[in-house]
N, C-alpha and C positions, 0 to 999 in steps of 0.2 A: 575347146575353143569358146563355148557357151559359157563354161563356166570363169574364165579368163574377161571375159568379156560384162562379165552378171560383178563379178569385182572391182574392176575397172567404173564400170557406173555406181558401184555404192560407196567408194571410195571417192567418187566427184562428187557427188551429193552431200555426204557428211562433210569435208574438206569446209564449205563456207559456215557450217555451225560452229564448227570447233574453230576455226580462227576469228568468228564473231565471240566466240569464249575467250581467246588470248588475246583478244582486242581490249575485252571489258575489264580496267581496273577493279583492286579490291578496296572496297570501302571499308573503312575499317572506322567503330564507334569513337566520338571526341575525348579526350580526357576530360572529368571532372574536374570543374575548378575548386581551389582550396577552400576548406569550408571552415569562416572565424565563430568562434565560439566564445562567448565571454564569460559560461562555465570555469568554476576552480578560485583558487585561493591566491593571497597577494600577502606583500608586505610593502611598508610604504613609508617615509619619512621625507621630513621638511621643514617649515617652518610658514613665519605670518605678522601678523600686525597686530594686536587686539585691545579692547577698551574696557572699562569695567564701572558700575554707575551703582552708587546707592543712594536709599532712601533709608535714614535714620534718624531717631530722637532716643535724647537722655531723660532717664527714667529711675524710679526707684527702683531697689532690691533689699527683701522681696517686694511684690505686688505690683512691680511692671506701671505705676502711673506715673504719665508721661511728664516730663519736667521744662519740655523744653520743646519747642513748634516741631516738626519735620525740615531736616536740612537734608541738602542734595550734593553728594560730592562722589568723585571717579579718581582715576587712571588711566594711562594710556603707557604702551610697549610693546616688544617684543616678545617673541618664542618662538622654540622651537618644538617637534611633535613626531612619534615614532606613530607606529599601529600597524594593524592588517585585518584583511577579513577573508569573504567566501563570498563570491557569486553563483545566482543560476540564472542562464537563459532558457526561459519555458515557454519562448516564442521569438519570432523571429526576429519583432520589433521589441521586447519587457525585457524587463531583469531584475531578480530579487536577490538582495544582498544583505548581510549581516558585518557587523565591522567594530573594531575596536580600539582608541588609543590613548595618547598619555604626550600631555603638554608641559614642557620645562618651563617657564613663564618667572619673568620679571618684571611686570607689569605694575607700572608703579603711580603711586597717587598718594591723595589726603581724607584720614578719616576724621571727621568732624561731626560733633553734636550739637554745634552751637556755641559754645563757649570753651570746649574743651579741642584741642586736635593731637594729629600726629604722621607722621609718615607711615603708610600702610599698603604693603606690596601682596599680590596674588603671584603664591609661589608658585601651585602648581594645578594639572586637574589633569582629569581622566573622563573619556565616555561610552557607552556599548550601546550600540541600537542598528537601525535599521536603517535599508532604502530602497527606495522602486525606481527604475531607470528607461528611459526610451533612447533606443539606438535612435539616432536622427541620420546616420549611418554605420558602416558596420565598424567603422572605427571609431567615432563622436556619440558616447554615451549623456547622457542628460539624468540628471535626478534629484529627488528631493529625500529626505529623511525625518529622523526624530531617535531620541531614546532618553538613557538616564545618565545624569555626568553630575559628578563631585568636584570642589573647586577646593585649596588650601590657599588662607591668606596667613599673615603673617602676624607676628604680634604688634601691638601699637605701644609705644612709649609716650603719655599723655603730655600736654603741655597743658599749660592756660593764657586764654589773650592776655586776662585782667592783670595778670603778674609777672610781666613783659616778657612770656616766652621762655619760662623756666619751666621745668619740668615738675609736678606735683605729685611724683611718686607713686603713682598710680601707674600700672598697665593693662590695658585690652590683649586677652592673650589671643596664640594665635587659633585658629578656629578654622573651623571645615565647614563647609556649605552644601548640602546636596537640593538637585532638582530634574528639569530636564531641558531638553533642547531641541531645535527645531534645524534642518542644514537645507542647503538647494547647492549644486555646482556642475561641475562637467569633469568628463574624465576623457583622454584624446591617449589615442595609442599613437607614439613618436615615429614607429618603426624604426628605429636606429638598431636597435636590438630584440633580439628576440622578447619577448613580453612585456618591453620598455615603457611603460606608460605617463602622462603627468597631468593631476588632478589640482583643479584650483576650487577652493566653498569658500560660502556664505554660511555662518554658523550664529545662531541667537541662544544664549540660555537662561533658564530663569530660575532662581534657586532661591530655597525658602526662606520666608524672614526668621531671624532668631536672636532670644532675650541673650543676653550677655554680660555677665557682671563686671564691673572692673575689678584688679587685683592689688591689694596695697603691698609694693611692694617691699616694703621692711617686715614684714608682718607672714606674706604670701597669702592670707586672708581673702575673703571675698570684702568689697567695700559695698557701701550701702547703696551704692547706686551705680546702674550698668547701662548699655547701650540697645536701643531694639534697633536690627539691622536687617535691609532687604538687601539683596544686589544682582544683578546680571551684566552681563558680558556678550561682548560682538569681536567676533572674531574673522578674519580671513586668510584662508591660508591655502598654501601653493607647496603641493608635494610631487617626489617619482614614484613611481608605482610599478613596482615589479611582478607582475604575475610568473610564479615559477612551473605551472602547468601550464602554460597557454600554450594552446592550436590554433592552427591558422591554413 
């Protein structure tokens, strides 16, 4: 009976622990939220607007003395532009990127020396460099860059004012320019798709002067006298950006 009794009371006693234990929920830790990363490689294409400006005078060849004051003449047009590159985020806010492309470009204008002209198109260019970026959020990158870019223009078919616009058999061939560049833009993740991005720059290049002889052309000969020629180019352009590793 004692001991009937001695169970009875330890069984009343424990009874409000344990159902103060099946009272208490289990808490159970949050899920992580998704974590973006703008780590990994892309490829990218689009196109833009762009312009192209020189500074040249007609001179002799050989010996480069000048003939003729400094004249100022451009282009303006279209293109289009493929590329890709590599990013890394090495903080929460940075990001350091490498990148590479190649513009189709029609870009068309007048080369002149002063007495001499001709229709002169930038066919094409290419550039490789770098850039640093600040997330402004985790999806709104910001950045600026620079590297090395080559430009192709096209050949010139000379005229002259003095002899109403007939052609003097001469040609400026066509010619490659290298220098570098300097870019700033932003890069916005769409989310429409998975790694769907689209990037709009500001792009300045500046590429070296170079002596250039004209060609006579019956002859294919150098002619005695050639063009010294600086130029650069301002571009903007608006591409999609597919990142094909991106995590999120």
């Amino acid at each position: 009976m004692n001991r009937l009794l001695l169970s009875v009371a330890a069984i009343l006693i424990a009874s409000p622990a344990v159902a103060a234990d099946m009272a208490t929920p289990v808490m159970k830790a949050p899920m992580a939220a998704p974590v973006t990363s703008w780590t990994g490689c892309y490829l990218a294409g689009g196109g833009g607007y762009g312009m192209w400006n020189q500074d040249s005078h007609w001179e002799t060849n050989p010996g480069h003395v000048a003939l003729y004051t400094k004249t100022t003449a451009g282009g303006r047009g279209w293109f289009g532009t493929v590329g890709g590159g590599c990013d890394w985020q090495f903080n929460p806010r940075w990001v350091l990127g490498v990148f590479g492309d190649f513009d189709f470009t029609d870009i068309k204008g007048t080369h002149n020396n002063g007495g001499w002209f001709g229709d002169e198109k930038e066919r094409s260019a290419w550039a490789v460099g770098a850039r640093l970026g600040y997330l402004i959020t985790p999806s709104l990158l910001t950045y600026v860059g620079g590297g090395y870019t080559e430009a192709r223009f096209s050949s010139v078919n000379v005229f002259s004012v003095a002899v109403a616009l007939t052609p003097i058999g001469i040609t400026l061939p066509a010619t490659t320019y290298s220098g570098w560049f300097l870019a700033t833009g932003y890069e916005y993740n769409l989310g429409w798709l998975p790694g769907l991005f689209w990037r709009t720059e500001y792009r300045y290049a500046q590429y070296d002067g170079k002596h250039i002889p004209y060609i006579v052309n019956a002859t294919g000969l150098q002619d005695t006298t050639g063009v010294f020629a600086e130029k650069f180019t301002q571009t903007i352009r608006s591409e999609l950006v597919w990142r094909f590793n991106w995590t999120r």
